[in-house]
Legacy VTK file of the C-alpha trace (Angstrom):
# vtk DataFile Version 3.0
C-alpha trace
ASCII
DATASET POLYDATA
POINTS 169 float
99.406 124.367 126.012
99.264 127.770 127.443
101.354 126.172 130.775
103.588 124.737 128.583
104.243 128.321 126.744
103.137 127.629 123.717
100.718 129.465 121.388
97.695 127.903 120.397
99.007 127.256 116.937
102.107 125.397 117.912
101.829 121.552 117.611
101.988 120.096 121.566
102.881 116.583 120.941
104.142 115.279 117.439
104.982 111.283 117.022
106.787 112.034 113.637
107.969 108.134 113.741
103.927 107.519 113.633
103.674 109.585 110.574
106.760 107.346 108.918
106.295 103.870 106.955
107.910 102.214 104.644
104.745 100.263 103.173
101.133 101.355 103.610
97.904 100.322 101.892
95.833 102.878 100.224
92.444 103.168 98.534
89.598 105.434 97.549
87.082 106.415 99.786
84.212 106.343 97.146
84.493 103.634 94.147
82.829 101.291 91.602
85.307 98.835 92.700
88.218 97.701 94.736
91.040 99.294 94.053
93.813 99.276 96.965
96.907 99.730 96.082
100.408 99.125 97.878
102.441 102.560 98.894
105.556 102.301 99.041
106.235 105.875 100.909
107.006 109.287 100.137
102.968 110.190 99.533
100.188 111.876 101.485
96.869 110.953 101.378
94.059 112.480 102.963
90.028 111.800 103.557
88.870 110.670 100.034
92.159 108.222 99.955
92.211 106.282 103.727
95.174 104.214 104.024
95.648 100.755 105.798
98.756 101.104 108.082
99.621 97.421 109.393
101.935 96.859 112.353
105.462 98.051 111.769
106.597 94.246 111.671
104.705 93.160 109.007
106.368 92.160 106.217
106.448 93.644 102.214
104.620 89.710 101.551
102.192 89.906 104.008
101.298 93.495 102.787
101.266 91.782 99.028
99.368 88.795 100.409
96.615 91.159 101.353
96.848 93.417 98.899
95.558 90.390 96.485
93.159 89.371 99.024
91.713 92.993 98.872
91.588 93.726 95.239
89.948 89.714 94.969
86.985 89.588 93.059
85.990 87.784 96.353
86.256 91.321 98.295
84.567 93.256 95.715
81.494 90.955 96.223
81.677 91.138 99.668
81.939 95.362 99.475
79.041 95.463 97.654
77.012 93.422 100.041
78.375 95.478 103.191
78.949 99.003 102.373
76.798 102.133 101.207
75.541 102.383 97.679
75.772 106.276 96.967
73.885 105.545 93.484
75.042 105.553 90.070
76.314 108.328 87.496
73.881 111.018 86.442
73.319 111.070 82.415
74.057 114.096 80.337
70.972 115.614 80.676
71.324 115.443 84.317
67.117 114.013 84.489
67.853 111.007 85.304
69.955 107.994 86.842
71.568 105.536 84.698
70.443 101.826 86.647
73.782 99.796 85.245
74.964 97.922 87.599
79.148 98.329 87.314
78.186 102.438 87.613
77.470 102.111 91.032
79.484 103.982 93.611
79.849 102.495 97.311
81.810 104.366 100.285
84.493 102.653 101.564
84.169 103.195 105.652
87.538 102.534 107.205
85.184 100.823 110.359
83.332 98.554 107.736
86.429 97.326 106.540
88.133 95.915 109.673
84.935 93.543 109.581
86.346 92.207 105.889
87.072 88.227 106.651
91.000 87.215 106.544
91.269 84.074 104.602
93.986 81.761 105.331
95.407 81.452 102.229
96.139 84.419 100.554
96.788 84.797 96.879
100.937 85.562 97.347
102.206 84.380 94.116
98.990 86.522 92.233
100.111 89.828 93.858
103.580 89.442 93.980
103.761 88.875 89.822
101.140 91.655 89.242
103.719 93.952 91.616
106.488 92.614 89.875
104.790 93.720 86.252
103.649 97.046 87.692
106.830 98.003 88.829
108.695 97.114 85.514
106.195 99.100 83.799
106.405 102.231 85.793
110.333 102.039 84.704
109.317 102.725 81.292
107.081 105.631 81.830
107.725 109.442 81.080
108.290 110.084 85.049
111.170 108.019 85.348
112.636 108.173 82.194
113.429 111.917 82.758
116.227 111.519 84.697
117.929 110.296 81.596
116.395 113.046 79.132
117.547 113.780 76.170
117.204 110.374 75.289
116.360 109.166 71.254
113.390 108.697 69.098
114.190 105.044 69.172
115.044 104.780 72.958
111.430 106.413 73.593
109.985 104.112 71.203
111.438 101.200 72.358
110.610 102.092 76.186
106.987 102.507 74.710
107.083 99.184 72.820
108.086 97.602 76.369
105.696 99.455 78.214
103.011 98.505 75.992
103.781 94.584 75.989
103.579 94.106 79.712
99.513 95.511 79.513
97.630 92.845 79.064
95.714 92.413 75.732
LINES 1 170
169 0 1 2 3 4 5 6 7 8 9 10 11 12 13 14 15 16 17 18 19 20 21 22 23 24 25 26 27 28 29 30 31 32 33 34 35 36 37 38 39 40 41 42 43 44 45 46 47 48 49 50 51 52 53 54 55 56 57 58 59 60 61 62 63 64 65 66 67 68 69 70 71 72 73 74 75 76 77 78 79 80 81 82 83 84 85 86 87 88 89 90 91 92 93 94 95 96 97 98 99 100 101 102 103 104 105 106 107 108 109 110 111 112 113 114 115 116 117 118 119 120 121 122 123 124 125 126 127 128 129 130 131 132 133 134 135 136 137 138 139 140 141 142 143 144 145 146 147 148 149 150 151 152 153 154 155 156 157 158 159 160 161 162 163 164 165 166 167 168
């Protein structure tokens, strides 16, 4: 750096096409569960939130494909078998450990997870409605309704009422 003249806090070589893309898979570091979800860009995640960057040519259904495959109750097994079990919750009193089993955190290890068996057939159709419903929702939400503030009592309600039937039951 110094022969280069710059100062030791400059950045020497920056890739900022690296940094870019479009889709990207994310999910906590520490969880009862698998939860991965599918970015769509425009976040930053750090440590606690790894993310899953697939080869530029990869398409939005492949990402989808193994999204599903991922958040498969299938994969959750598997996680639990394979990865750390940092314990459960502590109870109020902060004595003891509570022993149920859904309470149980496991880490996540980026390395661990390459070893996570690619089935064949992924479930498509599954993660492409549940995007689908997720996105329609999110249209209905506070967030990006404010573009359009003021809006009524009854257009609020009725994004609510919309919101609320595409939860399931």
């Amino acid at each position: 750096m110094v022969e280069r003249g710059l100062t030791w806090y400059e950045y020497q070589e920056l890739y900022p096409l690296k940094l870019r893309t479009s889709l990207s898979i994310a999910y906590a570091e520490v969880a009862t569960h698998n939860h991965f979800v599918l970015d769509r860009g425009g976040k930053v995640f750090k440590q606690t939130a790894p993310v899953i960057k697939l080869p530029s040519n990869t398409t939005g259904d492949e990402h989808l494909a193994l999204l599903g495959l991922l958040n498969s109750s299938t994969a959750c097994f598997w996680i639990k078998q394979v990865f750390h079990n940092k314990g459960s919750t502590v109870d109020e009193k902060g004595a003891r450990q509570t022993t149920v089993a859904f309470e149980n955190f496991y880490q996540l290890a980026g390395t661990g997870l390459k070893k996570f068996p690619i089935a064949a057939d992924k479930p498509l159709d599954l993660a492409t409605t549940l995007d689908r419903l997720a996105q329609e929702w999110q249209t209905h939400l506070p967030g990006q309704l404010a573009a359009h503030f003021p809006l009524s009592r009854a257009a609020l309600d009725a994004h609510k009422d919309q919101a609320t039937a595409l939860l399931p039951a």
